[in-house]
Residue, then its C-alpha position, 0 to 999 in steps of 0.5 A: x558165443x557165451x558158452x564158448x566164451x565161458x568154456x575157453x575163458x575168453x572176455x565175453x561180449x554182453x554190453x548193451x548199446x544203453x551201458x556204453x552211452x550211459x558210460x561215455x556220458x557218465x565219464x564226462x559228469x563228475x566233481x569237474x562238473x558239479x564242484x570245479x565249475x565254478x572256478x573256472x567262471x571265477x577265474x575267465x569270466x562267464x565268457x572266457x568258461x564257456x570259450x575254453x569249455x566249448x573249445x576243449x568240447x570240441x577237441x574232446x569230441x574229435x578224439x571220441x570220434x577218431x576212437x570211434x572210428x578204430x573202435x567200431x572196425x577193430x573192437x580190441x579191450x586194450x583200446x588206444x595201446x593196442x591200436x599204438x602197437x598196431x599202427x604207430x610203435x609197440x614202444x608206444x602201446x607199451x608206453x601207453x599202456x602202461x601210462x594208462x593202467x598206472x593213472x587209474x590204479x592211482x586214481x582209485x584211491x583218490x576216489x575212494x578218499x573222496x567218498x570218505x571225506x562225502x560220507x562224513x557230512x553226514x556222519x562226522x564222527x565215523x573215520x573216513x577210512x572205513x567208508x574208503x575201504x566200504x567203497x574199495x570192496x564194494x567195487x571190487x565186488x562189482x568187477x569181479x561178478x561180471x562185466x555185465x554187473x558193472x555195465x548195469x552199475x554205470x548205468x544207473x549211477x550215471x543215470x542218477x548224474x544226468x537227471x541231477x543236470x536235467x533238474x539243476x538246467x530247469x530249475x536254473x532256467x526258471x531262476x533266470x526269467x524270475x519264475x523261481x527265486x525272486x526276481x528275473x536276473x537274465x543276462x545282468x553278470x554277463x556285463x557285470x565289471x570286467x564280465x563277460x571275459x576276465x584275465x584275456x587269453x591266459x585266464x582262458x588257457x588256465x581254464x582248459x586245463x581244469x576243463x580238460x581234467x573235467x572230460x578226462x574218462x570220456x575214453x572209456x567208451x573206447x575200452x568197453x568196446x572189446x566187451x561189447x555186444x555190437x561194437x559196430x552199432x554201440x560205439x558209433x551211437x554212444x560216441x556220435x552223442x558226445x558233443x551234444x552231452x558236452x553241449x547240454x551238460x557242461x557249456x549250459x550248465x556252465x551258462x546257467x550257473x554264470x547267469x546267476x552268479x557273479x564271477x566275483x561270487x567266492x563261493x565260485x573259488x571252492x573245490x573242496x568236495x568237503x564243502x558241498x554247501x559252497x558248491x554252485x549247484x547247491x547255491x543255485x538249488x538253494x536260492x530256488x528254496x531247495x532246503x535239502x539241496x546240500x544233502x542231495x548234492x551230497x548223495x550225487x556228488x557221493x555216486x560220482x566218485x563211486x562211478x568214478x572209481x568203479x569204472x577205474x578199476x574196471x579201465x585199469x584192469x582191461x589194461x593190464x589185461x591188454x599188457x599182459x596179452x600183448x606180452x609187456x606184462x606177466x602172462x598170468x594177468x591176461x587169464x580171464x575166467x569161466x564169467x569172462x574177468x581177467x581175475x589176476x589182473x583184477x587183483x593186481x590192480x587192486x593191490x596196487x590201489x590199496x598200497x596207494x591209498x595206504x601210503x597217505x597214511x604211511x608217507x604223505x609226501x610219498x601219496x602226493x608225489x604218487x598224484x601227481x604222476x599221474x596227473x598228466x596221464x590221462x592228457x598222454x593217452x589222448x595224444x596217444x588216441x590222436x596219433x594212433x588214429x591219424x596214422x590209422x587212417x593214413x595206413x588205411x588207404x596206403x593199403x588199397x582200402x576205401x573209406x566206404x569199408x568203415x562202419x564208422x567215419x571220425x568227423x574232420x579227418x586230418x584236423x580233427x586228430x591234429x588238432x587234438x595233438x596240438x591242444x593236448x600239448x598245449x594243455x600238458x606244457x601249461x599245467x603248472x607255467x607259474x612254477x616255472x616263473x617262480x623256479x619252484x622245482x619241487x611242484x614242476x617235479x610234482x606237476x610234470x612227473x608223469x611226462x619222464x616217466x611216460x618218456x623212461x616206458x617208451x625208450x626203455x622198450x624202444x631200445x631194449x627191442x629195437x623197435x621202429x616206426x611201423x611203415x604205412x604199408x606194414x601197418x597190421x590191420x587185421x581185427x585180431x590182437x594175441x587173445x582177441x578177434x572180432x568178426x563184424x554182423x553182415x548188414 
């Protein structure tokens, strides 16, 4: 298969089963996890954190296992936009499609300027805007070798995020029975004034919003399926461990920071990755002695952002590539060369990226509206997820199928994908409900933009083509989209 892949220029099949649950992992730690946390136990309550995590956990876990169920039987790189096209609409494949590689060719340069602000703890005096660019050509660099090159990447920078939570989990846990850090402080902030739940149900509803922001990535797995060597076996692990990664590194780590400070701490309040010593995983470190814990949080923190980054461009790019193959964009972006890349579409989204990060300095006004575009996208693709694999199911057994011919069972079917729906659009109408209270048009503008743009993509396509919504039983399940096939092994 590789020689043929590389003498037609087709995407080639050569990620293991350990890169894709290390990249499914890796999507879900990042500043969510070691910076945001906090905030979200200063404004619920310990309690009200892990009600809110625990259920946007579980929500999250059930779109994986929807993904993974039309992933493992029908393995394609464009993922959730083609699966949209396939067995829903092609306004909505377009639509989300486009929403998609949008949202991450955006959010490369949000990454990259992180790492900027991460590099100048340590030297201050050197402009951000080198370590950016540094990081820029450095991902570039690693996408465009192979994608062997950029499994084996994610896979030690996520490496690197796990053993920092495995470390953070034991040292806290020793900070609570009193085995380091003085004296034992058990459960004491769990009834600490108004603890365990602060604010009731809103100051709950306001937390899955940055839980919900915290997880957005964990689709990756979804795309890294059409460069997968065994998508049948590789998809169905990495995602089958969702909920316990969720489990043991969000709703633990969350209880183990909760346990040792206050909700009323305000060091809890801070999400600025400029401010690494106020982070609680850097407090924590600290009050178990850990002189060199900023430094340290600061070279994690530092490989979160590269990862982050990395594996947007990586995401973007199968994206266009998608468009392109399934003809909503220029057929020049769905060649791929003699190593298995999709170059052009490699390049585009990396100009795209760079005029990004350039407007910052250009127009900040512009950059800020840019953000907050794609704010809200990565909550549409899951929508997109939840509908595709609903009506996926359904057209299914219309067809005379049975379950038994899945490799891959999603967990709760209907509830599950219904309701992912229903939280998703909670999740999108609450972003910014204070800006509505107080009429402040400009933030709704910036808070809510990606929904009209998502909305122009999908009707624009929908009527120029006069599409309709496809019948269950016309729904094409053949594992094949333009450019792409996948035969299962034989059991």
């Amino acid at each position: 298969m590789a020689d043929e892949s590389k003498s037609t220029g087709h995407m080639e099949r050569t990620l293991q089963t350990r890169h894709l649950s290390m990249i499914a992992l890796g999507g879900t730690i990042g500043t969510g996890l070691f910076i945001a946390s906090g905030s979200a136990i200063s404004t619920a309550g310990p309690g009200g954190a892990l009600v809110a995590y625990g259920i946007m956990g579980i929500m999250v876990y059930f779109l994986m296992t929807s993904l993974g169920e039309m992933a493992t039987y029908m393995p394609l790189t464009g993922s959730f936009s083609a699966y949209s096209t396939k067995f829903v609409d092609p306004a909505l494949g377009f639509a989300l499609g486009w929403n998609y590689w949008f949202n991450w060719a955006i959010t490369i340069p949000v990454d990259v300027t992180t790492a900027g602000i991460v590099m100048n703890y340590w030297l201050p005096n050197v402009p951000g805007w080198i370590f950016s660019v540094t990081v820029m050509a450095l991902i570039f660099l690693i996408n465009y070798l192979s994608v062997r090159s950029y499994g084996e990447t994610e896979f030690w920078l996520a490496l690197i995020k796990v053993v920092t939570v495995i470390v953070f989990l034991i040292v806290g846990v020793a900070i609570i029975f009193g085995i380091m850090g003085g004296k034992p402080v058990g459960l004491s902030n769990f009834h600490y004034k108004q603890a365990p739940f602060v604010g009731g149900v809103p100051a709950i509803i306001s937390v899955f919003l940055v839980a919900g922001f915290s997880f957005q990535g964990t689709e990756l797995v979804g795309i890294t399926a059409g460069e997968a060597a065994t998508p049948e076996k590789s998809v169905s692990k990495a995602i089958h461990s969702t909920f316990w990664r969720i489990l043991l590194f969000y709703i633990f780590a969350i209880f183990v920071i909760a346990c040792i400070l206050p909700y009323t701490d305000k060091n809890l309040l801070n999400q600025d990755v400029s401010n690494i010593t106020m982070s609680p995983f850097t407090i924590v470190f600290k009050r178990a002695g850990l002189a060199f814990a900023a430094s340290a949080m600061n070279a994690v923190i530092l490989t979160a952002v590269i990862s982050a980054a990395n594996s947007g461009l990586y995401a973007s790019t199968r994206m266009l590539y998608s468009q392109a193959r399934e003809g909503y964009a220029w057929r020049i972006f769905g060649y791929v060369n003699r190593r298995g890349i999709p170059i052009y579409a490699l390049l585009g989204t990396m100009v795209v990226s760079l005029a990004a990060y350039a407007t910052q300095f250009i127009g900040p006004k512009a950059y800020n509206y840019l953000i907050g575009a794609s704010g809200l996208c990565g909550f549409i693709a899951w929508l997109g997820i939840a509908i595709s694999h609903y009506r996926f199911r359904k057209a299914f057994l219309k067809q005379g199928h049975t379950l038994s011919e899945l490799k891959y069972h999603a967990t709760g079917f209907p509830f599950g994908p219904v309701f992912a729906l229903a939280l998703c659009i909670v999740v999108i109408c609450g972003q910014n409900i204070d800006a509505f209270v107080k009429m402040d048009w400009q933030n709704i503008l910036i808070t809510y933009m990606g929904i009209p743009l998502f909305l122009i993509l999908f009707f624009y396509y929908k009527i120029r083509y006069k599409t309709h919504l496809i019948p269950l039983d016309k729904v094409d399940l053949s594992r094949r989209t333009k450019g792409e096939s996948y035969e299962p092994e034989d059991d």
